[in-house]
C-alpha positions in Angstrom: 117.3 66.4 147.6 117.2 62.4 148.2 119.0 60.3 145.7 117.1 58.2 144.0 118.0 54.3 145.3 116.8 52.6 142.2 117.1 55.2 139.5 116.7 52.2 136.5 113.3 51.1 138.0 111.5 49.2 135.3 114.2 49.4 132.5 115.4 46.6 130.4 119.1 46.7 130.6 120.8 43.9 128.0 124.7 43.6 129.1 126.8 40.9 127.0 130.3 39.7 128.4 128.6 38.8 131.5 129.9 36.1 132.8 132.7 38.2 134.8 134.9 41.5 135.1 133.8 44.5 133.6 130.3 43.2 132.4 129.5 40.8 135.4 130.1 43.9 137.2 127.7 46.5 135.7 125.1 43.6 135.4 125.0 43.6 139.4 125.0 47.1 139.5 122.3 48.1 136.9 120.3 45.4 138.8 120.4 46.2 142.3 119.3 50.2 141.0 116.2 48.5 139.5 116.7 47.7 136.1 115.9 43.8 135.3 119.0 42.9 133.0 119.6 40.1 130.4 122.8 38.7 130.8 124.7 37.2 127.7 127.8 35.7 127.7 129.5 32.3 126.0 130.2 30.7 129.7 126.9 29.4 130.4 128.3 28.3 133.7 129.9 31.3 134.6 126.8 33.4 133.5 124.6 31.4 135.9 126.6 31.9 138.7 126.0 36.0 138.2 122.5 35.7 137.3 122.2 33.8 140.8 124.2 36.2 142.3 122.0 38.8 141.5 118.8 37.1 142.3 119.6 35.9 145.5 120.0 39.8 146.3 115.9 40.0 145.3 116.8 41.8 141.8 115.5 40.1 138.5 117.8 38.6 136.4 117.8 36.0 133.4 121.0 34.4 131.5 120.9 33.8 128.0 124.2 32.6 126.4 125.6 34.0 123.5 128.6 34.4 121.3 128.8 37.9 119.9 131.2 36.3 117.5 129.0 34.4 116.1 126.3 35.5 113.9 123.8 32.8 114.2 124.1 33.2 118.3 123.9 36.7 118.0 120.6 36.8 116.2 118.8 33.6 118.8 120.0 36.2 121.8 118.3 39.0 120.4 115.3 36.8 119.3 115.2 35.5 122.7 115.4 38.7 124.5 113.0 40.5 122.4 110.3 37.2 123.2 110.9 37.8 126.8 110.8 41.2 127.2 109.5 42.7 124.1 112.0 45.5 123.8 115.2 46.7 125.8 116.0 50.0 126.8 120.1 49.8 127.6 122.2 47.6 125.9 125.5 47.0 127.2 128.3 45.8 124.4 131.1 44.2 127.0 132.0 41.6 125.5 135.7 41.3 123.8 139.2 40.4 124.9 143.0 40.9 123.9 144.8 38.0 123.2 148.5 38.0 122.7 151.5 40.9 123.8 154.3 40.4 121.1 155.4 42.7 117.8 153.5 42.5 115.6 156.4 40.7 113.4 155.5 37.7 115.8 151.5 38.0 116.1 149.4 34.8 115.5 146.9 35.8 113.3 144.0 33.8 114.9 144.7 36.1 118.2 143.9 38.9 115.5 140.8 37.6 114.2 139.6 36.4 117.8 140.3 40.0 118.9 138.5 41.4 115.5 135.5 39.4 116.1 134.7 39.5 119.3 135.6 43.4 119.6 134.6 45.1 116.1 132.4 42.6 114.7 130.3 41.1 117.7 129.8 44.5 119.3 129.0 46.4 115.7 126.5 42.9 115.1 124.9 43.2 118.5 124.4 47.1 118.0 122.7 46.7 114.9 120.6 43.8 116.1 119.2 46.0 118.7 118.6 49.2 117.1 115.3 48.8 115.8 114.1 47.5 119.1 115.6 51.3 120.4 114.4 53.3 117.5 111.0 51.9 118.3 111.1 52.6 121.4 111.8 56.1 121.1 115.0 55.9 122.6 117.6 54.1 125.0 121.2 53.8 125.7 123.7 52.1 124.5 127.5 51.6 126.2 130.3 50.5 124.9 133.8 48.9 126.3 136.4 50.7 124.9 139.8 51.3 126.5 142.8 53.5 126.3 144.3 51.8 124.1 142.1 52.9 121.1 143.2 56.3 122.2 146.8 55.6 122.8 147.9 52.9 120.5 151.4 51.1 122.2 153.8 48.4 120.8 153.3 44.5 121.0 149.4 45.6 121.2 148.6 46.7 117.7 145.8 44.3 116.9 144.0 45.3 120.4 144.6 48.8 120.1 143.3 48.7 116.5 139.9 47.1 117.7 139.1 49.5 120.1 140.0 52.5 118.2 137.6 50.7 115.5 135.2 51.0 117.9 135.3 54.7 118.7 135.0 55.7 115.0 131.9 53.1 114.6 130.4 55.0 117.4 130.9 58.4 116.4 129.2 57.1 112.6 126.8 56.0 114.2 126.0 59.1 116.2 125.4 61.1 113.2 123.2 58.7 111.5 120.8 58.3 114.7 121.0 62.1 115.4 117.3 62.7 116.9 116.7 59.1 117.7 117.1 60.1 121.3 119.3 57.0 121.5 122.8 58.2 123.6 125.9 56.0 123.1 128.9 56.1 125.5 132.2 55.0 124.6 133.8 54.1 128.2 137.5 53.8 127.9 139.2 52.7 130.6 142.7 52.2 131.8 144.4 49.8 133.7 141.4 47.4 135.5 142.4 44.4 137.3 139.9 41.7 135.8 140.5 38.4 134.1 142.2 40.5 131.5 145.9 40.2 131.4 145.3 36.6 132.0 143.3 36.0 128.9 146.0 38.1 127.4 148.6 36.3 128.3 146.9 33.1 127.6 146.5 32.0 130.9 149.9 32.9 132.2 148.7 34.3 136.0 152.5 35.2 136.5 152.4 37.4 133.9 149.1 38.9 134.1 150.0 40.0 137.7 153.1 41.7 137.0 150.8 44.4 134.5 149.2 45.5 138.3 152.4 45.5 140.4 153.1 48.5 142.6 150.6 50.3 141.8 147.0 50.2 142.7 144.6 49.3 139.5 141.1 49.8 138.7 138.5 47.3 139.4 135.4 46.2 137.7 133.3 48.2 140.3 134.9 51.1 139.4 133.9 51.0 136.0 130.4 50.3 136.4 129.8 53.0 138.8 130.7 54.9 135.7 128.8 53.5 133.5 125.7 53.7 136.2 126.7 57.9 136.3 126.3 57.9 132.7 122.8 56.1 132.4 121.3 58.0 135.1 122.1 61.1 133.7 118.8 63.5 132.4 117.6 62.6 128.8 119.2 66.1 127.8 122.6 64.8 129.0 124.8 62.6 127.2 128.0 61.7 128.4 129.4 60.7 125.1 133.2 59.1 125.8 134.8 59.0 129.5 138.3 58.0 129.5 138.5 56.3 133.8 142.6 55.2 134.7 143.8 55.2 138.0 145.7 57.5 139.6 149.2 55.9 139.4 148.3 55.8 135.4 148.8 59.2 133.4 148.8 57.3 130.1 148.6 54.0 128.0 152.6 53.3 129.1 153.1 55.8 131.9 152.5 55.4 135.4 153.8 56.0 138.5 154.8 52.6 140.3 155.7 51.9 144.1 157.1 48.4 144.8 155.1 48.2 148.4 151.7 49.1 146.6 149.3 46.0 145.5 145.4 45.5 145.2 142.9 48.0 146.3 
């Protein structure tokens, strides 16, 4: 049997953080297999530079900044989105960050509330937001970013950790309260993926942040949203609920198997 080229043909695909890694990445993706997506992200630069990225290829793509932080910004995306297109049928909630690798005797406690925000707050407000646009519908998808670490909590990244495991339980609330809505949410928790964030984490130390990758070789943003794409293309019986993605090298949150002439892809 033929595989379907553009499987997401005529869906409405919303994907916030973006403007780059993870989120720029599934926004290419979900649009060259049809879908026309809404990207939303606080860069308005960056975000333009992915929306013409994705147009140039002949997909359809509009940018519409937003700071899932920030509840006011939240609720003119939404507003804006639901103008345009009238409803959405995936919603993508990739927007977040870790900010800070220290004890948690030495954490700043804006780093927590940044993290808090962006990663509980932001994603639970944009969820909500969008739900009766879903439930309306009779249905959709809904991803979210999650990562190992709300599976595997490790020292100097409690905050971080904490945030994404807030997000696992959120989601599996939520589950039982929109059993029947024929609305499927996947948790995607992925290991070690070389993106812009270890350097975010390390507040811009590039050093650093390329040390976390060394001798092995990491995940990349593609890799992801090829699973997310496997995941939103399954039948509407299916529904791939959480899918934990590392690399090879990495057997847990702090293991992995490291060889000092492996680097990159």
């Amino acid at each position: 049997m033929a595989l379907d080229a553009r499987p997401l043909l005529g869906k409405i695909a919303v994907v916030t953080g973006a403007s780059s890694g993870i989120g720029a990445a599934t926004a290419r993706l979900l649009a060259a297999r049809g879908a026309s997506v809404v990207l939303g992200a606080r860069r308005r630069e960056r975000l333009e530079q992915v929306r013409e990225s994705i147009a140039v290829s002949g997909a359809e793509a509009s940018a519409i900044p937003v700071d899932v932080a920030d509840a006011a910004s939240t609720a003119a995306f939404v507003a804006e989105v639901l103008r345009r297109h009238g409803a959405v049928d995936i919603l993508v909630n990739s927007a977040g960050l870790a900010r800070g690798f220290e004890p948690v005797l030495h954490n700043d406690e804006r780093d927590w509330r940044e993290m808090i925000e962006a990663n509980v707050v932001g994603l639970m407000r944009m969820t909500r937001a969008f739900l009766p646009a879903l439930i309306a519908r009779g249905g959709g998808d809904i991803v979210h970013i999650g990562s190992i670490a709300g599976l595997e909590p490790y020292a100097k990244g409690a905050a971080y950790c904490a945030s994404k495991a807030a997000v696992e339980s959120f989601v599996r609330a939520l589950r039982l309260e929109l059993v029947g809505s024929r609305i499927r949410q996947l948790v995607i928790e992925p290991g070690m993926v070389e993106t812009e964030f270890s350097v975010v984490r390390f507040h811009g130390d590039k050093g650093r942040a390329d040390s976390v990758y060394r001798g092995l070789v990491p995940l990349i943003a593609d890799d992801v949203a090829e699973c997310i794409l496997f995941a939103l293309t399954r039948p509407a019986h299916v529904c791939v609920q959480t899918l934990l993605v590392t690399p090879t090298a990495q057997a847990s949150a702090t293991v992995s198997a490291r060889d000092a002439e492996k680097s990159g892809p």
